[in-house]
MOPAC internal coordinates of N, CA, C and O (Angstrom, degrees):
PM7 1SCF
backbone

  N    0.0000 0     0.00 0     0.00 0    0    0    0
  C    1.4490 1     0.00 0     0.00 0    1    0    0
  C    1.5237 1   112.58 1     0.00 0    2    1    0
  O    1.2310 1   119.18 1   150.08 1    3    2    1
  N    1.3719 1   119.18 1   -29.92 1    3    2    1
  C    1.2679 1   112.28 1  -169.25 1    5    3    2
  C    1.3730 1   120.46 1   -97.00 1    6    5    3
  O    1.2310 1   118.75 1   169.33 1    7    6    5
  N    1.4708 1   119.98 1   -10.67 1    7    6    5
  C    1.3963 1   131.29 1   135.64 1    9    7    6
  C    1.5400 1   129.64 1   -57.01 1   10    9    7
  O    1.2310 1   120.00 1   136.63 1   11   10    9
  N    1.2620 1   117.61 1   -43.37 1   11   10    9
  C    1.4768 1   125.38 1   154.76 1   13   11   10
  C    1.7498 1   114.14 1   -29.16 1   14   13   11
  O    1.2310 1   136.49 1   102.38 1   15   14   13
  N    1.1858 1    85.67 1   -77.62 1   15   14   13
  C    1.6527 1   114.53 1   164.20 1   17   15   14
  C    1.9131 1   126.98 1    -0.81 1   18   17   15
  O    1.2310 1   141.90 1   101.29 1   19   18   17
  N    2.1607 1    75.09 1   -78.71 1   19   18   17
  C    1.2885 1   100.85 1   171.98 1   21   19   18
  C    1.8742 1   123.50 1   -66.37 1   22   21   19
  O    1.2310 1   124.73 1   134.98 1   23   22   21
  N    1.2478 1   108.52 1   -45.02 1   23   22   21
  C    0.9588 1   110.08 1   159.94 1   25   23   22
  C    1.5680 1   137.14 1   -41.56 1   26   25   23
  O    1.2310 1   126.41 1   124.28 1   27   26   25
  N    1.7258 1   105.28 1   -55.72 1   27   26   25
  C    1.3770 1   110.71 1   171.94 1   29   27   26
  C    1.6798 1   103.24 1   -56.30 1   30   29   27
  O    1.2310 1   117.99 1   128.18 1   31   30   29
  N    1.4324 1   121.43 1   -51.82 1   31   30   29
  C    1.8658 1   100.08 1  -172.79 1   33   31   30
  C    1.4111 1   100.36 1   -84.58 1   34   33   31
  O    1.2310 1   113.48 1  -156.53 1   35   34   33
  N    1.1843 1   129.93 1    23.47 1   35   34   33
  C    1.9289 1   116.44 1   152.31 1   37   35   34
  C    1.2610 1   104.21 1   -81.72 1   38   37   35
  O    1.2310 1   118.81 1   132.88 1   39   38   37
  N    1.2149 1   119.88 1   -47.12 1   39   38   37
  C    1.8088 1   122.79 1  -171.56 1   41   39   38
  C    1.5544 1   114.68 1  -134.34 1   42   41   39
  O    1.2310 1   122.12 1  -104.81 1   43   42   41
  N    0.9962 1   113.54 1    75.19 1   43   42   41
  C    1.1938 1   136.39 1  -173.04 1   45   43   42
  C    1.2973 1    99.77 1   -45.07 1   46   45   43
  O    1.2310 1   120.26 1   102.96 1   47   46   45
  N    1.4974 1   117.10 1   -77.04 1   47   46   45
  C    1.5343 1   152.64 1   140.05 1   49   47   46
  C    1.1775 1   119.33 1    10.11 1   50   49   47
  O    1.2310 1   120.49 1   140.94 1   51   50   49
  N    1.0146 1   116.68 1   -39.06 1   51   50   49
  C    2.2046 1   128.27 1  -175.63 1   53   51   50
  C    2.0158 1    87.13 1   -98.48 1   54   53   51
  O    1.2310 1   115.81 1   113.87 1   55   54   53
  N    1.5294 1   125.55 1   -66.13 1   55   54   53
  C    1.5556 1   104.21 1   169.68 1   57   55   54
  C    0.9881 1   121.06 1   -19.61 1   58   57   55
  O    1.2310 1   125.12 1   116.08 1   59   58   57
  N    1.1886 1   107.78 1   -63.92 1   59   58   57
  C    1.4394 1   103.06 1  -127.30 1   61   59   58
  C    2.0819 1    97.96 1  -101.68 1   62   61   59
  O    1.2310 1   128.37 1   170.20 1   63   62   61
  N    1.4891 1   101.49 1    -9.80 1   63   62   61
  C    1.1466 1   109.72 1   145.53 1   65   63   62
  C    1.6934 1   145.02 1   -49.94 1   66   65   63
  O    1.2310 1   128.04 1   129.88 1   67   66   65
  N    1.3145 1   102.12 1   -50.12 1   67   66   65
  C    1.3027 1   133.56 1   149.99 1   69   67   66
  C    1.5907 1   130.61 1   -61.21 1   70   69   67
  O    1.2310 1   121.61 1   154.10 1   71   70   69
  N    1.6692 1   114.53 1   -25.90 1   71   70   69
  C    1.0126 1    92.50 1   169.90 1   73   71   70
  C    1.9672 1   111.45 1  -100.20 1   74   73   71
  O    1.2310 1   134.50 1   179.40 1   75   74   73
  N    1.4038 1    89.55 1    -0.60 1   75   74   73
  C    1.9020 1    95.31 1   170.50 1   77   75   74
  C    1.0838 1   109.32 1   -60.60 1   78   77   75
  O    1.2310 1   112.63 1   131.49 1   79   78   77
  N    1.2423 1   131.51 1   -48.51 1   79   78   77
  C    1.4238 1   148.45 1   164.63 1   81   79   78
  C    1.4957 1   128.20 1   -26.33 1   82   81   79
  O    1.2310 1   134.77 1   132.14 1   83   82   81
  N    1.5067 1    89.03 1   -47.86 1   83   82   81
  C    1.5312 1    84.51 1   178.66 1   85   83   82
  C    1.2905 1   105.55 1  -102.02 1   86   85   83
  O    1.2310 1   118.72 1   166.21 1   87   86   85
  N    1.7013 1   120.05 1   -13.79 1   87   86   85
  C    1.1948 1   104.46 1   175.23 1   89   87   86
  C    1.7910 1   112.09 1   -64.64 1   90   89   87
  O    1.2310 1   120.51 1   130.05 1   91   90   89
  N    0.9051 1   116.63 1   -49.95 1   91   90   89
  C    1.0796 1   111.47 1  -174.34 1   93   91   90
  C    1.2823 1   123.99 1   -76.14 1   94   93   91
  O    1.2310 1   114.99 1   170.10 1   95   94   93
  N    1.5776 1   127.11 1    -9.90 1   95   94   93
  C    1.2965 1   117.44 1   171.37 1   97   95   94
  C    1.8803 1   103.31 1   -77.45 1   98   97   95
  O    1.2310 1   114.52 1   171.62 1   99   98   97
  N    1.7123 1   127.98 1    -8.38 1   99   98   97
  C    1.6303 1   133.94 1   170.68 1  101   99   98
  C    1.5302 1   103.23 1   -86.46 1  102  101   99
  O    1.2310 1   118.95 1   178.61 1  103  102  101
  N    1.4066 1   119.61 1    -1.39 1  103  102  101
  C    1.4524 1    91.49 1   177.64 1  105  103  102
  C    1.7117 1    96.41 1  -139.71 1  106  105  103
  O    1.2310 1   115.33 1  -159.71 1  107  106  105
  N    1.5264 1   126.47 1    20.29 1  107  106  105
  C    0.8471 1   100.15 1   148.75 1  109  107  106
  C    1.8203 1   105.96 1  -120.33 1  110  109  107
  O    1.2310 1   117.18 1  -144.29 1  111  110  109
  N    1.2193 1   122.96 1    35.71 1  111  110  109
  C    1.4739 1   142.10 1   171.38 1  113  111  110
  C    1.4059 1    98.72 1    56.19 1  114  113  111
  O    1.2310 1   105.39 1  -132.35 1  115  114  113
  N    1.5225 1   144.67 1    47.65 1  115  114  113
  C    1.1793 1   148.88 1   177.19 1  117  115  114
  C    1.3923 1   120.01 1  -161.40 1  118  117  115
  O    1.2310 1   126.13 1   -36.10 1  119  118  117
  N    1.3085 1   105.82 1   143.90 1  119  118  117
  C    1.4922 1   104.14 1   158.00 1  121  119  118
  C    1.1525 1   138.72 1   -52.85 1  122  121  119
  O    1.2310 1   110.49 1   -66.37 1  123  122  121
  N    1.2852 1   135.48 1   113.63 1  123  122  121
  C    1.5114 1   134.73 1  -166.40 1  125  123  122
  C    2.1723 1   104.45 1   -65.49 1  126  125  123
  O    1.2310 1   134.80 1   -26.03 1  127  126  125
  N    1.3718 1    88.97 1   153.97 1  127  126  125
  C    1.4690 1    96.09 1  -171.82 1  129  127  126
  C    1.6683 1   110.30 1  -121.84 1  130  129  127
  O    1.2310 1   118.70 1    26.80 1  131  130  129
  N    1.2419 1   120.08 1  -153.20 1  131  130  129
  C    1.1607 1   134.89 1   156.48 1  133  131  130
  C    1.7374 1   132.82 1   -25.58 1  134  133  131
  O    1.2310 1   135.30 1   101.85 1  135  134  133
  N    1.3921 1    88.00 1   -78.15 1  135  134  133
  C    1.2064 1   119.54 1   172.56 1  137  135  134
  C    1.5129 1   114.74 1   -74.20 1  138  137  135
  O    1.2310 1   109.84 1   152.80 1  139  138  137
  N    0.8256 1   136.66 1   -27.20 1  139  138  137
  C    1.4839 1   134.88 1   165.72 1  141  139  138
  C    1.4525 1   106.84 1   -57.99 1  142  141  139
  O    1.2310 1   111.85 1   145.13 1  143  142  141
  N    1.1007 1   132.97 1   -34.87 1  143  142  141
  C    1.7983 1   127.63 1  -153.30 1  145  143  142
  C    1.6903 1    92.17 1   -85.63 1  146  145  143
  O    1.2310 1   112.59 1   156.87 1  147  146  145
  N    1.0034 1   131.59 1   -23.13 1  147  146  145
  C    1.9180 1   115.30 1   159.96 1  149  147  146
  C    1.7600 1   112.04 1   -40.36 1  150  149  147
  O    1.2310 1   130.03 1   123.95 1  151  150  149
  N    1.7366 1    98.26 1   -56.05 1  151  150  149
  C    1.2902 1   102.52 1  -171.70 1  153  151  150
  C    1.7567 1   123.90 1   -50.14 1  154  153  151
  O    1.2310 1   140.60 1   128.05 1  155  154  153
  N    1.6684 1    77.63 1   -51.95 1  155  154  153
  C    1.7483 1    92.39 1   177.49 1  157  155  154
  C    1.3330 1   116.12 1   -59.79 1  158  157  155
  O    1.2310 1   112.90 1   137.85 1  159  158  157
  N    1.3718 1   131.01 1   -42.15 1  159  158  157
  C    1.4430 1   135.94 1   151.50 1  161  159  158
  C    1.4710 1   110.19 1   -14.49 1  162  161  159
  O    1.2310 1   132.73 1    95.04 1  163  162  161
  N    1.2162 1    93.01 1   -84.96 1  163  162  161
  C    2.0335 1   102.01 1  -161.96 1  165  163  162
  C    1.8069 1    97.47 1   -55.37 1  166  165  163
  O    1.2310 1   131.45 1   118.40 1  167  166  165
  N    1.3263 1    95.51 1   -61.60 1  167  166  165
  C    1.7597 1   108.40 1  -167.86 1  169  167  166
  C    2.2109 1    95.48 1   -28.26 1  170  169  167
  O    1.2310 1   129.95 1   126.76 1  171  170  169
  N    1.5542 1    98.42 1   -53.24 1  171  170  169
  C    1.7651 1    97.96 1   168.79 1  173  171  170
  C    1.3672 1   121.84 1   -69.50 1  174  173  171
  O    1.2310 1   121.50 1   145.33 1  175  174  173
  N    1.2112 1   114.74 1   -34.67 1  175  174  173
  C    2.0510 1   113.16 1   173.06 1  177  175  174
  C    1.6034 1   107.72 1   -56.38 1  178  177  175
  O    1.2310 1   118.08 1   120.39 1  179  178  177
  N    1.3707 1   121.25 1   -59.61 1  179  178  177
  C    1.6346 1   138.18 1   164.54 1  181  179  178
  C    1.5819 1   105.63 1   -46.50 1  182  181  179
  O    1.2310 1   107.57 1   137.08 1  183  182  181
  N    1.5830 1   140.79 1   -42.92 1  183  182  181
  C    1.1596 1   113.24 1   165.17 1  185  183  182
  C    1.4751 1   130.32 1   -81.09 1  186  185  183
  O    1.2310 1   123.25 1   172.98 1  187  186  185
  N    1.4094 1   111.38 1    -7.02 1  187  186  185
  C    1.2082 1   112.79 1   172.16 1  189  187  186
  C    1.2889 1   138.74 1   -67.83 1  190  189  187
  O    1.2310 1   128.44 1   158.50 1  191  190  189
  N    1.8805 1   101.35 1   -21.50 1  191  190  189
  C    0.7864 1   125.24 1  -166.17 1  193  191  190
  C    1.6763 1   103.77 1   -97.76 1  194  193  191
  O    1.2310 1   123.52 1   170.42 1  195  194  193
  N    1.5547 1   110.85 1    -9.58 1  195  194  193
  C    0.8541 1   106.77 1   166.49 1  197  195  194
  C    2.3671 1   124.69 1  -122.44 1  198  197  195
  O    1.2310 1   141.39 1  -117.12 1  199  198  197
  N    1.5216 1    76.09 1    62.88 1  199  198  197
  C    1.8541 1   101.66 1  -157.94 1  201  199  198
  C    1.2392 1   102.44 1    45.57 1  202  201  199
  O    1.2310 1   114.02 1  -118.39 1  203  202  201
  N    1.6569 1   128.92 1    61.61 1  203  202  201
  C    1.6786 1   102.45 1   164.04 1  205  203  202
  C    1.4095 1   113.20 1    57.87 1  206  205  203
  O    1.2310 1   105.76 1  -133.00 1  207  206  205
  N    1.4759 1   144.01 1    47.00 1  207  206  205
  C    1.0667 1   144.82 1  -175.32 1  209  207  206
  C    1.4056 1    96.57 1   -94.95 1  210  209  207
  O    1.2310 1   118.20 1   -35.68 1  211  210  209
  N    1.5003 1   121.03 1   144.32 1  211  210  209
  C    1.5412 1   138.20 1  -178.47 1  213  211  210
  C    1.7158 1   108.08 1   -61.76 1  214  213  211
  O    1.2310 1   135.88 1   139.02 1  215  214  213
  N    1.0562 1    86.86 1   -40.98 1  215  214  213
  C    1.6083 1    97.62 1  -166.10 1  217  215  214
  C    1.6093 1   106.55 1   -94.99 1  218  217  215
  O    1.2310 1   124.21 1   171.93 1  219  218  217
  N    1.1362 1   109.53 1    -8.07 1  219  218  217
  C    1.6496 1   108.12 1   179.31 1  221  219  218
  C    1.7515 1    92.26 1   -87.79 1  222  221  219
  O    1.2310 1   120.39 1   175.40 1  223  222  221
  N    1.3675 1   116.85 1    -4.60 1  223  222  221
  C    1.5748 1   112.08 1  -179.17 1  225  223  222
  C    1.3677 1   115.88 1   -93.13 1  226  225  223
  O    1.2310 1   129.99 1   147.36 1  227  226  225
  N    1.4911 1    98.34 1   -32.64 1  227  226  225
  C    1.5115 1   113.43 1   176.08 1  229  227  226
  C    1.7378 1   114.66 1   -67.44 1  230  229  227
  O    1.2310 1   127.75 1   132.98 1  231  230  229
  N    1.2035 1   102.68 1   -47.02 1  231  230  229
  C    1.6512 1   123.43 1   174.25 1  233  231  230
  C    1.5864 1   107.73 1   -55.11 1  234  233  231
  O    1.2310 1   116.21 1   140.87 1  235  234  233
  N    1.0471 1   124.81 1   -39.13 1  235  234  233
  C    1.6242 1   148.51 1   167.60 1  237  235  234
  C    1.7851 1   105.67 1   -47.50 1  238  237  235
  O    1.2310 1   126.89 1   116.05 1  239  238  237
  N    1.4886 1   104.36 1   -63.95 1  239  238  237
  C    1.5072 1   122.77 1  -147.51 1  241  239  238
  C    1.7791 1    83.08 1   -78.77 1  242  241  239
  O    1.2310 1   121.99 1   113.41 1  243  242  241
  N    1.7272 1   113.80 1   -66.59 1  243  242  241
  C    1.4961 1   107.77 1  -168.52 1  245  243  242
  C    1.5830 1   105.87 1   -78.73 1  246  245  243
  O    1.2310 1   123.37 1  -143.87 1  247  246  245
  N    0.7276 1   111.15 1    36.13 1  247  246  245
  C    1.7091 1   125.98 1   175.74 1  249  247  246
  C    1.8721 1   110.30 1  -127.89 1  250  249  247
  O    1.2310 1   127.20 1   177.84 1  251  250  249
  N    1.3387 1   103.74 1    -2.16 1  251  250  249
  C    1.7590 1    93.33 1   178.90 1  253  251  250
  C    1.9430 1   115.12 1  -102.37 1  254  253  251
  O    1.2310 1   135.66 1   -36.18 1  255  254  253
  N    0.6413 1    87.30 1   143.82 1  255  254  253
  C    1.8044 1    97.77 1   169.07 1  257  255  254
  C    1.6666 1    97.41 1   -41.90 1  258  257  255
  O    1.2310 1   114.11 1    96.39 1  259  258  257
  N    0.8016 1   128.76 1   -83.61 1  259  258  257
  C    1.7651 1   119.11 1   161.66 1  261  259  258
  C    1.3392 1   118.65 1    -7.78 1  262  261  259
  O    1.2310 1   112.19 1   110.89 1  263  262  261
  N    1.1001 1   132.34 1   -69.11 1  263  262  261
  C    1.3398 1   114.85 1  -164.45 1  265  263  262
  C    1.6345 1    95.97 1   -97.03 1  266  265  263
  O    1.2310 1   106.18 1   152.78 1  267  266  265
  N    1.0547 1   143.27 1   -27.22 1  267  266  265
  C    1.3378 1   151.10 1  -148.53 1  269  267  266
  C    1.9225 1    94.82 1  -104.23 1  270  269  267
  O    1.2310 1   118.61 1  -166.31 1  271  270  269
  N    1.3137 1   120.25 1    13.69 1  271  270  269
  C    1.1659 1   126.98 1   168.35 1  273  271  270
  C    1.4329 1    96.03 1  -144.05 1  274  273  271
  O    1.2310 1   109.16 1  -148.08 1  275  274  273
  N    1.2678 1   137.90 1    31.92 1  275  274  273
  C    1.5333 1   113.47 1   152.21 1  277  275  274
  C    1.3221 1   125.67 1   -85.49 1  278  277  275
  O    1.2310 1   121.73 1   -31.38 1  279  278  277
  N    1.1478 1   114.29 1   148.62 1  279  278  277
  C    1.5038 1   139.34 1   169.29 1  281  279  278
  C    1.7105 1   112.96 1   -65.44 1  282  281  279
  O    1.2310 1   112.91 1   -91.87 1  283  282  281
  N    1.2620 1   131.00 1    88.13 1  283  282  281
  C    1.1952 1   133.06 1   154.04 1  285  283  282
  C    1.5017 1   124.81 1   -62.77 1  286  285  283
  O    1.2310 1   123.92 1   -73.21 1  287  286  285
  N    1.4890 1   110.08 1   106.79 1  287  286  285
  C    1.2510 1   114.78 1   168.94 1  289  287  286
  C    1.8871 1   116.25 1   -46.41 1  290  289  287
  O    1.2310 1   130.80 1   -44.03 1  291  290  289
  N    1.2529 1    96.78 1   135.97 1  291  290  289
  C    1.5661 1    93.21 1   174.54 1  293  291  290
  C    1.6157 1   121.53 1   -73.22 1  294  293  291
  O    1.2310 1   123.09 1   -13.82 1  295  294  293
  N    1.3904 1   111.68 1   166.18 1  295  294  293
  C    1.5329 1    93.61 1  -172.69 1  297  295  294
  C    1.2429 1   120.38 1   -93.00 1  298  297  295
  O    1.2310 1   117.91 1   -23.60 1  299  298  297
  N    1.5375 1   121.59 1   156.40 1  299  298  297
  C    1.3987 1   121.51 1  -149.97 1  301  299  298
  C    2.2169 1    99.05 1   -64.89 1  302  301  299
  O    1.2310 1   121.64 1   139.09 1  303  302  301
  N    1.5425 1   114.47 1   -40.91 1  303  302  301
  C    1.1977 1   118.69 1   177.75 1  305  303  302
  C    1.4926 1   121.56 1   -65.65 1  306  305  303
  O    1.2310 1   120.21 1  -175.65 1  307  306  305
  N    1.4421 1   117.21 1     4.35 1  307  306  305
  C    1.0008 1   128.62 1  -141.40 1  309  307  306
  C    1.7958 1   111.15 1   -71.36 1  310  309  307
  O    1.2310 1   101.68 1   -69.45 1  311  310  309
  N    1.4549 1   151.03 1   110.55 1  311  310  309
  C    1.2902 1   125.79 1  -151.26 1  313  311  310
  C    1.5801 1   113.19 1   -85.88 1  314  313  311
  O    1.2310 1   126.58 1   -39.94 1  315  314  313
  N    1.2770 1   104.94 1   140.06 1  315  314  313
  C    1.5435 1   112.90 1  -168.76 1  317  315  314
  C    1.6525 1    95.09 1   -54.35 1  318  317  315
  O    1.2310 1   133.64 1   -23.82 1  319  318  317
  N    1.5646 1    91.24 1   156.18 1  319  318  317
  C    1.5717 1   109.76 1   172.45 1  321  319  318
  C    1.6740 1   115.87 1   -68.70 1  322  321  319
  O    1.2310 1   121.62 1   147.37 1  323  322  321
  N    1.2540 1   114.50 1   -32.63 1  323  322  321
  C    1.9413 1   101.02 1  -177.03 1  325  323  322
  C    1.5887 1   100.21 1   -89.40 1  326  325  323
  O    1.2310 1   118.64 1  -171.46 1  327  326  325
  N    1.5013 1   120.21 1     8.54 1  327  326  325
  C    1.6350 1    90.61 1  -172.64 1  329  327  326
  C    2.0806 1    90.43 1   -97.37 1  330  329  327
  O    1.2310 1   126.47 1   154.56 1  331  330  329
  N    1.3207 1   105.16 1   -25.44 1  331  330  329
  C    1.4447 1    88.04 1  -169.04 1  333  331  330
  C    1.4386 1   133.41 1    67.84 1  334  333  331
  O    1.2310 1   117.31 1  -172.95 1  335  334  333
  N    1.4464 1   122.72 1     7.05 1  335  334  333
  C    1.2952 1   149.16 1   168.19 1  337  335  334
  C    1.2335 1   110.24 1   -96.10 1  338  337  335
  O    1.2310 1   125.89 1   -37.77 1  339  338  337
  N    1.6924 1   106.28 1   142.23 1  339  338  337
  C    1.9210 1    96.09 1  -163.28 1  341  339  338
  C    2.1803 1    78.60 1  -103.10 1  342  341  339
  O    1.2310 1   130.12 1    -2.61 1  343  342  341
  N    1.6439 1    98.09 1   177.39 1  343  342  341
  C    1.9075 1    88.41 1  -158.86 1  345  343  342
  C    1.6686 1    99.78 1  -100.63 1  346  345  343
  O    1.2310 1   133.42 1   -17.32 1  347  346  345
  N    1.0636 1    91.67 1   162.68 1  347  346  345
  C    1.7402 1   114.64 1  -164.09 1  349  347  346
  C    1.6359 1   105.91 1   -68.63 1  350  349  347
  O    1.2310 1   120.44 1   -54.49 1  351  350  349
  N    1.5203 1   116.76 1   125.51 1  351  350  349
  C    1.4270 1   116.52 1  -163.10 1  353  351  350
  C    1.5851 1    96.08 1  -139.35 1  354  353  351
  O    1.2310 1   129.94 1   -35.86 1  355  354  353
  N    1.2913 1    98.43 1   144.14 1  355  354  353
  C    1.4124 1   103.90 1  -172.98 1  357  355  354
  C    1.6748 1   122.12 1   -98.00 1  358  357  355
  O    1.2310 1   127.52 1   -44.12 1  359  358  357
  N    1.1076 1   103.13 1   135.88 1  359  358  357
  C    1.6884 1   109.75 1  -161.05 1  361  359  358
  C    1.0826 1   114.27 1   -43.24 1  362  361  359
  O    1.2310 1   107.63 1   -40.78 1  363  362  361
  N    1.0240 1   140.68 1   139.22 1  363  362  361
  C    1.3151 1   148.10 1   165.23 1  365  363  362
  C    1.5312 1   107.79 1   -50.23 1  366  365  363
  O    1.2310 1   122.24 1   -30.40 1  367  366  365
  N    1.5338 1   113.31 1   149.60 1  367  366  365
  C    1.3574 1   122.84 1  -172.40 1  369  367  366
  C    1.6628 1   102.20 1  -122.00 1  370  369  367
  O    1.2310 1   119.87 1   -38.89 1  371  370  369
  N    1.4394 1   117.84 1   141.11 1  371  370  369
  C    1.4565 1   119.89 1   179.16 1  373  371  370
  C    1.2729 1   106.22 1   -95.35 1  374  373  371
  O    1.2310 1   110.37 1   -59.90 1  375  374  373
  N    1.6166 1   135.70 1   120.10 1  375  374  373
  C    1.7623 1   132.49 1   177.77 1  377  375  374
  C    1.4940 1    94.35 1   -78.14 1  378  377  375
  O    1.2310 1   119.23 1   -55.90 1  379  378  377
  N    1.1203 1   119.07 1   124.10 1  379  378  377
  C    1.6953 1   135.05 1   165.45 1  381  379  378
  C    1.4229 1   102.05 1  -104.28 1  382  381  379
  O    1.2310 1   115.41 1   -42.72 1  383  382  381
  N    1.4208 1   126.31 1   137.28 1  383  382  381
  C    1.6511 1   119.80 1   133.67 1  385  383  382
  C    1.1209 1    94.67 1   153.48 1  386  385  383
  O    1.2310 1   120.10 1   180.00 1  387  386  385

């Protein structure tokens, strides 16, 4: 642990690089490419500037043209537009015993 440690405050910069990375390749459901590593860049210059803060990474990630332009698939139950009927769900059951 205390090599771990040391390491993380020698290069702060390569962490916390790495963990932008994966954050953002889990929330935008893909492997990051080419063109993504500008983002990841700044998104790390901007937390540095704000000591490596967790949430200045998060603020970064749902703050990029990347994730803030994805396409959400609709949901598979989803109710068609001409019926205007919300969809048929089955009552809830109470476990007794």
């Amino acid at each position: 642990p205390d090599e771990l440690r040391d390491a993380l405050l020698r290069e702060p910069e390569r962490f916390v690089r790495t963990l932008t990375e994966e954050l953002m390749t889990y929330a935008l459901g893909r492997s990051l490419e080419f063109y993504d590593m500008p983002v990841v860049r700044r998104i790390v210059d901007e937390a540095a500037r704000e000591d490596y803060r967790f949430s200045s990474l998060v603020l970064g990630i749902v703050g990029s043209d990347a994730f803030r332009m994805l396409e959400v698939p609709p949901a598979a139950d989803a109710v068609s537009s001409d019926s205007g009927a919300a969809p048929e769900t089955e009552p809830a059951t109470s476990r007794e015993g």
